[in-house]
C-alpha positions as CSV (number, residue, x, y, z in Angstrom):
1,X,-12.3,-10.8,-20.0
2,X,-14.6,-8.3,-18.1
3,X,-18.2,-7.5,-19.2
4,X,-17.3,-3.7,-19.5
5,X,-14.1,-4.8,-21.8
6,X,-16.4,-6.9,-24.1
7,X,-18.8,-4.0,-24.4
8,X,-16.2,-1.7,-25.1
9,X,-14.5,-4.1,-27.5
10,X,-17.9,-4.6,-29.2
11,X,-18.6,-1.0,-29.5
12,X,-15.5,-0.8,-31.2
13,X,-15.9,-3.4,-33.5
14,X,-19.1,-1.8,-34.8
15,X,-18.0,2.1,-34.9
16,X,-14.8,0.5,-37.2
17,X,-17.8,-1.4,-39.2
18,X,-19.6,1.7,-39.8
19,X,-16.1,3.6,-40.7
20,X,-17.6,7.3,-40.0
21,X,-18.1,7.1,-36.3
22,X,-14.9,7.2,-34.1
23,X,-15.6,6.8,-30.6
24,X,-14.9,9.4,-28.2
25,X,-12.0,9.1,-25.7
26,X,-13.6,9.9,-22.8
27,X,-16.0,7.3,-23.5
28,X,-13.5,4.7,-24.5
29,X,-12.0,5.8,-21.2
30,X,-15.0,4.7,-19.3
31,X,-15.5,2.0,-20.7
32,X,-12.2,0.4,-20.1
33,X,-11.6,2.2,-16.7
34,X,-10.5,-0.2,-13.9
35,X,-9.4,0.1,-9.9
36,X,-5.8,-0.2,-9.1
37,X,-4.9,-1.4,-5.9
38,X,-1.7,-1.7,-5.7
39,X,0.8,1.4,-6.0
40,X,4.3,2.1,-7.5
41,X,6.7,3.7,-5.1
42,X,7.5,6.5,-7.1
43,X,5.9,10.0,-6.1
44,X,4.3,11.6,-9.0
45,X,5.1,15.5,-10.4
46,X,3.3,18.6,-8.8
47,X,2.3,19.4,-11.6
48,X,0.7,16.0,-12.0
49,X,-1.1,16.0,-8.6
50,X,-2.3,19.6,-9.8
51,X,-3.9,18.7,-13.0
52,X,-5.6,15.0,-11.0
53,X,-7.0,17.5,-8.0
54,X,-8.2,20.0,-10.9
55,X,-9.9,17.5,-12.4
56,X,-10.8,16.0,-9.4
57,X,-13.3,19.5,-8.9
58,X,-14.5,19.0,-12.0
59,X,-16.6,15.5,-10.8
60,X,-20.1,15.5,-10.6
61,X,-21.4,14.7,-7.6
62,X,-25.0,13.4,-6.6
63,X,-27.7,16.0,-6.5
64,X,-24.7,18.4,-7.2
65,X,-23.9,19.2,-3.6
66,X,-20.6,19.2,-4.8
67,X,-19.1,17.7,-1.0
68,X,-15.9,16.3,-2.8
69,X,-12.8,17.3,-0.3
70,X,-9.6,15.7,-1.2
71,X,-6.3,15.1,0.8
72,X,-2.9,14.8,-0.4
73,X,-0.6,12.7,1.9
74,X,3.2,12.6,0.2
75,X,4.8,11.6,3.3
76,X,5.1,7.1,3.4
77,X,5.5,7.5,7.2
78,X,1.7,9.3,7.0
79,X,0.5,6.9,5.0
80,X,1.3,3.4,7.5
């Protein structure tokens, strides 16, 4: 099991002990984040890739110089 897991697991366990605290979602979020690397050949909504690049502007980036540019590629004979 990964470190971050067990923390977040942990974390858990002890919020549940305490029975007033409920953790926050975005934190849980972070703490059980992981990197996908492979991809399902679906193609997702616009709506979907809206809401992702929205939140996508949103990121903080270092020293706030906010340099974040983002491309969408649809196309699978783009992306070989």
């Amino acid at each position: 099991m990964p470190m971050i897991r067990i923390w977040a697991y942990l974390l858990n366990l002890i919020i549940q002990a305490r029975g007033t605290l409920k953790m926050n979602e975005v934190i849980q979020n972070i703490l059980t984040r992981r990197s996908i690397r492979t991809y399902k050949e679906e193609q997702i909504s616009d709506e979907q890739l809206n809401v992702i690049l929205e939140a996508g502007k949103y990121a903080p980036s270092g020293g706030n110089s906010q340099t974040w540019r983002f491309t969408v590629v649809q196309s699978k004979d783009r992306t070989a």
